[in-house]
N, C-alpha and C positions, 0 to 999 in steps of 0.2 A: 798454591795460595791456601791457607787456613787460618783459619782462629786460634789466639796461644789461650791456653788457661789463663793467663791476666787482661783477658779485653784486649790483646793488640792485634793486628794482624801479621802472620807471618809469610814471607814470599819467597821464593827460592828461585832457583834460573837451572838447577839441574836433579832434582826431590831430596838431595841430602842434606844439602847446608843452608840452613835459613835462617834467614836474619830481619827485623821488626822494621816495618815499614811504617816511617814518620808523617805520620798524620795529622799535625798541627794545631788539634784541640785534645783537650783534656774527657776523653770518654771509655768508656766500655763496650766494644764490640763484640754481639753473639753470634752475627752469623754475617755472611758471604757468598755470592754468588755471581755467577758470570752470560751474559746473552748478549747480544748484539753488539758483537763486541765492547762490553762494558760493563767491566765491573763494579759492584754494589756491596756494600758494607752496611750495617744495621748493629743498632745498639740503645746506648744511652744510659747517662748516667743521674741519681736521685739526686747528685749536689754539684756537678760539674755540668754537662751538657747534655740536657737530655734530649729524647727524640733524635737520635744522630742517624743523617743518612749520610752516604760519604761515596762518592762514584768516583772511578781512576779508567784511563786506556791502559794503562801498561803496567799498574799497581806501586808505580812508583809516586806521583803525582798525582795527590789525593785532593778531591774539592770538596767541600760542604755543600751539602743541599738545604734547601729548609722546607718543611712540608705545614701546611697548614695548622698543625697541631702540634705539638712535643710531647708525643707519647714516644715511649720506651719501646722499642720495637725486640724483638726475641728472634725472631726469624725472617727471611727473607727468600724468596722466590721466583722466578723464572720461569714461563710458559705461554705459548699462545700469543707472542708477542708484546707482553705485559710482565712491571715487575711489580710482586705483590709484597707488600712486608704483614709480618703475623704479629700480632698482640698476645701476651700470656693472658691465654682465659678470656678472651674478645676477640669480635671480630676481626677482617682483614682489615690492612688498611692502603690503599687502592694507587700507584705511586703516580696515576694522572695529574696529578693536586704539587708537585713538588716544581721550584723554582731551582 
């Protein structure tokens, strides 16, 4: 699983052939990450949806979260039992807070 250059996500099932996984809002995804078994998507868009977080089990079926705020997230992280997302140029933003 990774990021295409145009905000999608790409998943594959063997590392060669991969193909966009339908995500059901209109957004721009930078980054991805996976822990407890579950993966995590971060992004956001300045006229479509911004602040996106987006959690799947198996990368095919994708859910929206909604986090307290609608900031633009840039990166996303994994560690310590905790997933964090990064702000370009600000603090972290702590994914305790998401429904």
């Amino acid at each position: 699983m990774r990021v295409s250059s145009g905000g999608g996500i790409l998943t594959s099932k063997d590392g060669s052939g991969w193909g966009e996984a339908q995500l059901g809002i209109c957004t721009f995804v930078r980054s991805v990450t996976f822990g407890q078994g579950l993966i995590v998507a971060v992004g956001g868009s300045y006229v479509d949806v911004p602040g996106a977080i987006l959690t799947s089990r198996d990368g095919v079926t994708w859910v929206r979260r909604h986090a307290t705020n609608k900031v633009n997230l840039h990166d996303v992280t994994y560690g310590d039992g905790h997933f964090r997302g990064h702000r370009r140029f600000r603090d972290d933003f702590d994914f305790d807070e998401w429904h």
